[in-house]
N, C-alpha and C positions, 0 to 999 in steps of 0.2 A: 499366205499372209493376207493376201486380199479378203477371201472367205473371213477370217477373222475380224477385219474392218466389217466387213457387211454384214457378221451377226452383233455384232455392237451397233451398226446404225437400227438394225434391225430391230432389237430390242428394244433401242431409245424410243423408236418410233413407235411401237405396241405399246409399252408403257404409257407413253402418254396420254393418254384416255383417261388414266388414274387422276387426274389433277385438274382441279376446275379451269374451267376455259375459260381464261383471263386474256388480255392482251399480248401480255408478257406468257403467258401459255401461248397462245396461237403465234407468237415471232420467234418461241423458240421450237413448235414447230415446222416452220418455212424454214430455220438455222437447218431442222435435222436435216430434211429435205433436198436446201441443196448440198449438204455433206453430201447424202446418200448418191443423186448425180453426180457430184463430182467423183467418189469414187467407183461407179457404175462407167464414166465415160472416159476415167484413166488420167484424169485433169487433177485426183489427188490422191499420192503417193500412202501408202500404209502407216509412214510416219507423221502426215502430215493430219491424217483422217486421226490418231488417235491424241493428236495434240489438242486437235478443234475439238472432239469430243469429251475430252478432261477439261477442259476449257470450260464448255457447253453445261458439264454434268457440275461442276463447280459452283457456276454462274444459279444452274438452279437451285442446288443445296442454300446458296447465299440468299436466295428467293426467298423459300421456305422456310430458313431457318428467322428472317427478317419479321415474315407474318407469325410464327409463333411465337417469340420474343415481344412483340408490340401489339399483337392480337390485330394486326390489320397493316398495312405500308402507310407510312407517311409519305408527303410530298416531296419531301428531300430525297426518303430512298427509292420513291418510285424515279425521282431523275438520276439517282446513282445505278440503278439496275438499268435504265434505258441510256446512259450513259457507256456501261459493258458492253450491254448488247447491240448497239453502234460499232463500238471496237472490233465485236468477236466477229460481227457482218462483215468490216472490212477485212479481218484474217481471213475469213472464206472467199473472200474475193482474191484477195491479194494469193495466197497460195493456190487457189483454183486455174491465175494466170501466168503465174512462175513459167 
């Protein structure tokens, strides 16, 4: 089961290159990141690595789907995506210390 968390962080991770390097690109590379440590050093369980991961791939589809809907982020939804992505920090925290 493990092997299977780590070709999903795996892939998150290579993927990412696809997608302009945005802020909110580069923080939800640090998000993969410490997924990928936590379930490298055992600190997160198989269920917990695909919860943050759906989570994670959510948060961006919501991204994405935000700038092509409006052809750019406004300032309200750049504070609702960096409002997520505050949360989803603290679920990798908080599940990495369980």
């Amino acid at each position: 089961m493990k092997r299977i968390a780590i070709a999903l962080i795996a892939t998150a991770i290579t993927s990412a290159p696809l997608f302009a390097a945005t802020p909110f690109h580069n923080r939800e590379v640090r998000q993969q990141q410490r997924i990928a440590q936590g379930v490298k050093s055992g600190e997160l369980t198989v269920r917990e690595t695909v919860r943050l991961e759906n989570e994670e791939r959510a948060l961006v589809k919501e991204r994405q789907l935000m700038k092509v809907t409006g052809g750019g982020l406004s300032n309200a939804e750049k504070l609702a995506l960096k409002q997520q992505q505050d949360r989803l920090s603290k679920q990798i925290y908080v599940e990495k210390h369980d």
